[in-house]
Every structure is written in structure tokens, then in C-alpha cells.
C-alpha positions, 0 to 999 in steps of 0.5 A: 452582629450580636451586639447590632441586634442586642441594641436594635432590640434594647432601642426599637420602641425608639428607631421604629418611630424614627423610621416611619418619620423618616419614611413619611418625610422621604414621601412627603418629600418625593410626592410635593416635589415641585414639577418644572414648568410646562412651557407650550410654543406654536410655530406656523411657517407663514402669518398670511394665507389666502382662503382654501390654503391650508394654516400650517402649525406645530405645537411642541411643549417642553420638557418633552416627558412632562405629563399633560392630559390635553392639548387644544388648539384655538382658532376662529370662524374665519377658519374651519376644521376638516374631516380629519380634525386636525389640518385647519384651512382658510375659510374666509378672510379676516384677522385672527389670534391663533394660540394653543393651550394645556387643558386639565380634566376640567377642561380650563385652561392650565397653560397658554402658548404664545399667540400668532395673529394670522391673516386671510386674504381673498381679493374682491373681484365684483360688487353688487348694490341695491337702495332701500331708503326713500326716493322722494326728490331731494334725498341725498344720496351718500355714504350714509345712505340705506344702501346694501353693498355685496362684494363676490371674491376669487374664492367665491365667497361673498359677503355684505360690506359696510366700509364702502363709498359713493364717489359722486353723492347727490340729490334726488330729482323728480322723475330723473334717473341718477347713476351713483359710483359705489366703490369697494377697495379695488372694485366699484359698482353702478347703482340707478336710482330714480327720484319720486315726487313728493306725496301731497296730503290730496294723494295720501287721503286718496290712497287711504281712501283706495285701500278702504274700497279695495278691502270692502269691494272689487274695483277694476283700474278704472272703476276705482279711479271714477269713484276716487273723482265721485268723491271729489279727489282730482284725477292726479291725486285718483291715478297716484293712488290707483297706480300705489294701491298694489291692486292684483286686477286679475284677482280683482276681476276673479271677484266681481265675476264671482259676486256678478254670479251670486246675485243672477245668472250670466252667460260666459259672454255676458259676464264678459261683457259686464266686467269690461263695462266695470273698467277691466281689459278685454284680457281681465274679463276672460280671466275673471270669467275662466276663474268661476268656471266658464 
């Protein structure tokens, strides 16, 4: 033993410095030792829900002790979380990838699951369609036509739909009311359209010229279409634009009432009487004169 020391003494500004080398190698050694590979798997028991059933999953991560700072789970708006945040139910139908993923303190993405392409069904009971394109005699109406298309499904959602289709397509007549077939998967729907004669350039001018008089002064329905044939527009061309203009002629005869009373005193049966023989219905006069107060 006495010997032991006598060289540990005799050798130590040698074995100290080999120590600590070793000791730094050891630790070097143990601190970069490679960590196996996180491997992440999600299982569901099923690939196809329908919309309100609950999507069933597990995550498991191997090897089981292997440290990980977050696991999160990546779904879509076809689905939505409930209050517990975690269970996951069916919203509304579509086709999606459901996957999970390791995330670090930064919150990236260190390591990916396999992805399950999950589908959500929810089967159309009724749909629904209205026109917004023109009337005008001639248009076809066919799958490229203005049309919007709702459908309504078992689980009360509905929807606007585009990939659907007109079984009888046709053109627009004047004047003639045309029934068209809209279908949508297992559903269909009846749409009436009525076709419009074409406006000529004596309608159009006329219309424009309506509008002018209605933002400058009141006109009853008649009164606009006398002062239409005064400035020499025919009286299908006054009443096409007379019957387009959009007038309110309640609100009409709110104004003539109210000018009527700017200029001279009336009486509430004067007034009356001074509006019908403008052109208003015994039934616009009374509500002019009832808006000034009488």
C-alpha cells in the first residue's frame, strides 16, 4: 500500500490529467449518446363516420419511456373539438387526413404518425334552387347556368352545392313558364323560370327617361305613363317602363301631398281629390293625405 501511494505521489502531475480526460470522454460519451427513434402510430377503429358520431383514436409512441415535450393531434373542419378538448366528433361531411405529431418547445413538427384518410358521410334528404341569370326569351337554361343549389342532410346541415345537374336543359320562351329537373346525388328538386321578352331601345329610353322624372319629381302610375306618351314614347314602351321603374306609389303620393301643401292650403278631402285626379287610387290619396297629418 505503501508502494501504491509512493507512486501515485511520485506520478500524479501525470494520472491527475489522464483522470479528468477520461472523466470529460465518459461524459461526452454518455451526454451525445444517440437516443433511439421516436416512432409515433395512430390507430382508429373505423375509417367512415357519419356526422355527430364520435372519430375514435389512439396515439401510442415507442419506446414508451422516450421523453417528448408534446403530442398534438391534427384533424379539419369537417370535424370540431368538444369541451373537453380531446374527444373529436363528426361535423360535416368530407374527406380528410387525420395524423398526429411530436411537437418540441417551438412548437415545429419533430416527428410525424402515419395518416388515416377519414371520411364523413351525411346523406342529402331535399334540395332547394333559385335563378339569378337572365330571363330574356332564348336563354338556355343548363348546368352552366346562374343557378344556386342548396341541399338539406339527415343531420340538418345544409350546404350550397355546385356539382349538380339539370335533366331537361331548354330555352327560354316569352311569356311561358319552363319547369326544370335539378338533381343532386339521391335528391332533385323543381325550379320555374318564366322567360321575358326582349327589351327593345324605345323600352330601354323610356325606362331611363321614367327614372329621370321619378328622381326630379312624384308621379302617380298613371301620370308617368301620360307624360311618357307626351314625350312621344308609345304606350308599350311608357307601360314597360312605368311597370320597371321600382316606384313605391304610396311613397309617391307621400310627396305630391306634401308639395300640394307647400305651395297652398287644402282641406283633407281636397287633397284627396287632387291626388286621384293626378292618376293615384282612391287608396294611395288617403294614404298621402294620412302621411301630412289629416
Amino acid at each position: 500500500m505503501d508502494k501504491f501511494k509512493h507512486f501515485i505521489n511520485k506520478n500524479k502531475m501525470i494520472i491527475i490529467p489522464v483522470i479528468i480526460i477520461m472523466l470529460f470522454a465518459f461524459m461526452k460519451l454518455f451526454i451525445n449518446k444517440p437516443q433511439e427513434e421516436i416512432k409515433l402510430t395512430l390507430t382508429t377503429s373505423k375509417t367512415e363516420y357519419k356526422v355527430g358520431e364520435i372519430i375514435d383514436y389512439k396515439v401510442t409512441h415507442s419506446p414508451p419511456d422516450a421523453k417528448i415535450y408534446e403530442v398534438k393531434l391534427y384533424y379539419s373542419f369537417y370535424t370540431e373539438l368538444d369541451k373537453d378538448m380531446t374527444t373529436i366528433r363528426a361535423k360535416k361531411r368530407g374527406t380528410f387526413d387525420l395524423y398526429a405529431a411530436v411537437l418540441d418547445k417551438n412548437g415545429d413538427q419533430v416527428v410525424l404518425s402515419n395518416k388515416i384518410k377519414i371520411r364523413i358521410t351525411d346523406n342529402p334528404v331535399s334540395l332547394s334552387a333559385s335563378y339569378t341569370g337572365s330571363t330574356l326569351e332564348g336563354t338556355e337554361i343548363n348546368d352552366d347556368s346562374s343557378l344556386v343549389v342548396k341541399v338539406t342532410y339527415e343531420s340538418g346541415n345544409e350546404e350550397t352545392v355546385t356539382d349538380w345537374t339539370i335533366t331537361n336543359p331548354s330555352n327560354l320562351i316569352s311569356g311561358q313558364t319552363s319547369s326544370f329537373n335539378i338533381k343532386y346525388e339521391n335528391v332533385e328538386c323543381n325550379l320555374d323560370i318564366t322567360g321575358t321578352k326582349a327589351i327593345t331601345l324605345g323600352e330601354k329610353n323610356a325606362l331611363n327617361k321614367a327614372l329621370r322624372y321619378l328622381q326630379t319629381m312624384p308621379f302617380s302610375y298613371t301620370g308617368l305613363i301620360k307624360q311618357l306618351n307626351y314625350e312621344g314614347y308609345s304606350d308599350s314602351e311608357a307601360m314597360y317602363a312605368v311597370d320597371n321603374c321600382g316606384a313605391d306609389w304610396n311613397l309617391q303620393a307621400e310627396k305630391m301631398a306634401k308639395n300640394y301643401l307647400d305651395v297652398m292650403p287644402f282641406s283633407r278631402q281636397e287633397l284627396i281629390s287632387q291626388l286621384i285626379y293626378e292618376g293615384f287610387t282612391q287608396e294611395q290619396a288617403e294614404h298621402g293625405v294620412a302621411s301630412v297629418g289629416y
